[in-house]
N, C-alpha and C positions, 0 to 999 in steps of 0.2 A: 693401852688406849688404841684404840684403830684408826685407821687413815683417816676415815669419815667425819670421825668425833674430831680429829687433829686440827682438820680443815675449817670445821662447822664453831672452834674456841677460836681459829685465828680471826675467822672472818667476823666472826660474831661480835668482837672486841676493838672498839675504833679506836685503841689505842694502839692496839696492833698495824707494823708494817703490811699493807696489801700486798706489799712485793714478795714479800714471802708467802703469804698466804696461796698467791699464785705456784710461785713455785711447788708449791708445796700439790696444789690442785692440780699442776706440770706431772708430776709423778703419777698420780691419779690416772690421768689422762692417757700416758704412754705405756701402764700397766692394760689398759685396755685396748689399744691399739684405736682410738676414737681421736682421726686425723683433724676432724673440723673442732673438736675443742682446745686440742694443741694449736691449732692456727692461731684461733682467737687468745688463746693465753700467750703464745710467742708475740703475736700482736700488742697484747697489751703491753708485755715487759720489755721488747725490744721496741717499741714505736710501730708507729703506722707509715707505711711509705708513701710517696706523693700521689700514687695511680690507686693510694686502695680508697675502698667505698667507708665512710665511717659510721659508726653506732651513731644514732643522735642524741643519744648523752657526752659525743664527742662533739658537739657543735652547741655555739650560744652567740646570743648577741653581743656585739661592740658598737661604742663609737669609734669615728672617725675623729684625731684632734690633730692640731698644727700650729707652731710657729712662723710667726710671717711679718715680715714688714710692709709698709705700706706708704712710701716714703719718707718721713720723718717717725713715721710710728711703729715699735715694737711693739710686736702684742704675743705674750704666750699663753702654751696648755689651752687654745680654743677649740670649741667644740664644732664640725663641718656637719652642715645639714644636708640633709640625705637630697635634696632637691639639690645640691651642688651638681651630683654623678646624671649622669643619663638612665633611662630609665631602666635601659635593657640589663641595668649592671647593679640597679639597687640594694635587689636582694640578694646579690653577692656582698656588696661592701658590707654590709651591716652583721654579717655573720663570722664569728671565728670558727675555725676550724683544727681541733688540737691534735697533733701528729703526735706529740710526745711519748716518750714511755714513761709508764706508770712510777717510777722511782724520781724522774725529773719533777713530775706534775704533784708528788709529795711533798718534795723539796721547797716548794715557792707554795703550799698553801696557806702559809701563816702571814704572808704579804697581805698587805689591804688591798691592791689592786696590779695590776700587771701589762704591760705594752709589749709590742709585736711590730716587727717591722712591713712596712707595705709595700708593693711594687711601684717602679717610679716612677708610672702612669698616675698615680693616683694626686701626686703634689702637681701634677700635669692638669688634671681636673679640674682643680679645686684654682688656682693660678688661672685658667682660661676663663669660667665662670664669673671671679669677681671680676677680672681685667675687661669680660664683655657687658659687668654692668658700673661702667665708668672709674672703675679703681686702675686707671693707667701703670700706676707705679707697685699695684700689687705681687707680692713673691713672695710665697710660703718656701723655707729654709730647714724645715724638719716636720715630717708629717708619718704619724702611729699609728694603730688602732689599739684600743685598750678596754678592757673589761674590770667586771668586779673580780675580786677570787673568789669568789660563789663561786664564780662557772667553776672554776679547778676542784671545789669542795663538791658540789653536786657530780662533776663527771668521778671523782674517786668514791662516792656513795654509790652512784650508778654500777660501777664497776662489781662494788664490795657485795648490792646490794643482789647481781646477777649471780654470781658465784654460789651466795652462801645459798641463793634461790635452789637453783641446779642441785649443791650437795645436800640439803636438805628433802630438797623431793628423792633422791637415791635413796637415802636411810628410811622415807615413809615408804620407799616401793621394796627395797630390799633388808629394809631391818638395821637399829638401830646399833648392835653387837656383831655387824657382818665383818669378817676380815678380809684381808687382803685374798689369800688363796682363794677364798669360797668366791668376790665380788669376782676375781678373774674366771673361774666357773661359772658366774653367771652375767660374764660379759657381753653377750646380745641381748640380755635384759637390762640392765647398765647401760649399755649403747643407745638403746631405744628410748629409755627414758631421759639419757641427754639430750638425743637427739631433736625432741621432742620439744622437750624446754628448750632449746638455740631455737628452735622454728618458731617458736611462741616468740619470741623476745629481737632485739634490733643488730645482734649480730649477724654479722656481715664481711666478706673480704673482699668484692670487687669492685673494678674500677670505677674514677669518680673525679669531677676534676674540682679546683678551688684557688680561692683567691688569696686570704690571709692565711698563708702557709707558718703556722706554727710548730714543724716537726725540729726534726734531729740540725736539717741544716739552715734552720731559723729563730737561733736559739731566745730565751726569753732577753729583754732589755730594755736600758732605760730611755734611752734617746738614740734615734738614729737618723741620720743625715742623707735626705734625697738628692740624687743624681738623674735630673729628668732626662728622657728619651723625646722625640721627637714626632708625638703620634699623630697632631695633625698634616705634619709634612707626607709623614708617609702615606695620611688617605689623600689629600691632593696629588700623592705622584701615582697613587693608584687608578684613582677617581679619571686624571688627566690620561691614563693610556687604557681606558673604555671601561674599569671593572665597576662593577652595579655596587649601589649603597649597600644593599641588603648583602652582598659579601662582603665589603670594608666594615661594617657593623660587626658580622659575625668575626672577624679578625681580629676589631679593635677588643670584644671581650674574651679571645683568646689570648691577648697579649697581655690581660688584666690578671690571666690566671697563670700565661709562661711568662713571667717580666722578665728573666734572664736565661741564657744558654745553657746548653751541660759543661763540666768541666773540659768538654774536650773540642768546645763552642760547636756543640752539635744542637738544632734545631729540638723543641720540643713536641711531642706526639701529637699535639693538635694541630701547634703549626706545621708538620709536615700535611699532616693532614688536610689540612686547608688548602696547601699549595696542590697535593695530588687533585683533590678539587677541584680547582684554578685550571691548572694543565688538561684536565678531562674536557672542562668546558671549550679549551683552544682545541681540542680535538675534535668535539661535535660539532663546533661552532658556533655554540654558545656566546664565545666571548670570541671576537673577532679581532684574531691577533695571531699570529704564528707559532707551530710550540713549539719552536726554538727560541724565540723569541720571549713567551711566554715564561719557561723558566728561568731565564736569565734574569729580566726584570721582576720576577718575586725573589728571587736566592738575594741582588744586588742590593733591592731594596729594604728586605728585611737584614741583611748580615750590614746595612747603613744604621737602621734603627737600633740596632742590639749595640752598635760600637764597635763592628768587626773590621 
């Protein structure tokens, strides 16, 4: 049996492991020296990292739910309506985003449904909202985002369904009896006709930011316990030393998508980003404040919010 046929009964068969299937595609791939579909196959089996761009078969809708007392009242598992968030942050809360590798995302599809941890701006949200429409004693104590496991069953069809795509168009363009030696022989026709299909289709590696980070260091669970940050303090200490709404806006949904440090409490790529920003405008004069000055109070006042 040849590679082609191998790949074409793995994939073909949902009873079959993907993960192998990939691997198996894996070989394929580096008998050809075809860099962009090893990308995407490494992608798949080892996860998506936080900066890459994903397939939209790796993104689906969720709610937002939570726990909250309300004075004397417990109330669980509610559902937060999207008019809680502000606006500019909607169509982020509402979407998951799965970083997982494709063995993880096997693993949990026979669950009924699945939760995901949120950043701890979001019980932040949701807490100011009711508290500004008279619920004084309002305070949400655990807040998730959760989907069907559709999404997990459709993003592993998606997966299954690209692959056996790919190896089936080879075998109609190079023959259904082709081996190994000969398919390396005719490896820029091979190459062309992958390449071809990825260009058709929604794979993808680059950068991309987001919000419900469901990857490697967000793993799946059932309940998880928010530790609010303090984001309105921080746009009053901003707001209070001249900086314009429309950059505190753009901050507050970069903080929706970095809620935490790197391990080594290093800022993340947007918020630097935002701070070289900041400093640029103290340099043109933009923002009318000294850049000494200037970066002292964004490093003090963000390394305040993070918990530093």
């Amino acid at each position: 049996m040849n590679i082609l046929t191998e790949i074409v009964d793995l994939l073909s068969d949902g009873q079959n492991s993907l993960s192998s299937a990939l691997l198996k595609l894996k070989v394929l791939s580096s008998r050809l020296n075809n860099s962009e579909l090893s990308k995407w196959i490494d992608k798949e089996i080892n996860g998506y990292a936080d900066g890459d761009k994903l397939p939209e078969y790796r993104k689906h809708s969720c709610v937002i739910k939570c726990n909250y007392m309300n004075g004397n009242w417990k109330m669980t598992n509610q559902n937060v309506p999207l008019s809680v968030f502000p606006k500019s942050i909607r169509d982020i809360v509402k979407e998951i985003k799965f970083f997982q590798d494709i063995a993880s995302l096997e693993s949990v599809s026979n669950e009924k449904s699945i939760r995901y941890s949120v950043p701890p701006s979001i019980g932040q949200y949701i807490d100011n909202y009711y508290i500004g429409q008279g619920n004084h004693y309002f305070s949400t104590y655990s807040v998730w985002a959760e989907t069907s496991i559709t999404s997990v069953k459709e993003l592993l069809a998606g997966v299954r369904f690209y692959a056996l795509n790919l190896v089936l168009k080879l075998e109609e363009t190079l023959g259904y009896e082709i081996e190994m030696n000969e398919l390396i022989n005719k490896k820029d026709i091979a190459n062309k006709t992958i390449n071809n299909i990825m260009n058709q289709t929604i794979i993808t590696n680059t950068g991309d930011g987001n919000l419900i980070n469901t990857g490697n260091k967000n793993k799946i669970e059932n309940t998880v316990t928010i530790t609010k940050s303090n984001i309105e303090h921080l746009k009053e200490t901003l707001r209070n030393n001249g900086i314009q709404d429309e950059d505190i806006e753009e901050l507050e949904c970069i903080l929706v998508e970095e809620p935490t440090v790197s391990s080594n409490n290093q800022f993340g790529t947007k918020v630097n980003d935002w701070i070289k920003k900041m400093v640029g405008k103290a340099v043109d004069g933009t923002w009318q404040i000294g850049i000494g000055a200037a970066g002292t109070l964004l490093a003090d006042s963000l390394m305040k919010y993070y918990g530093l």
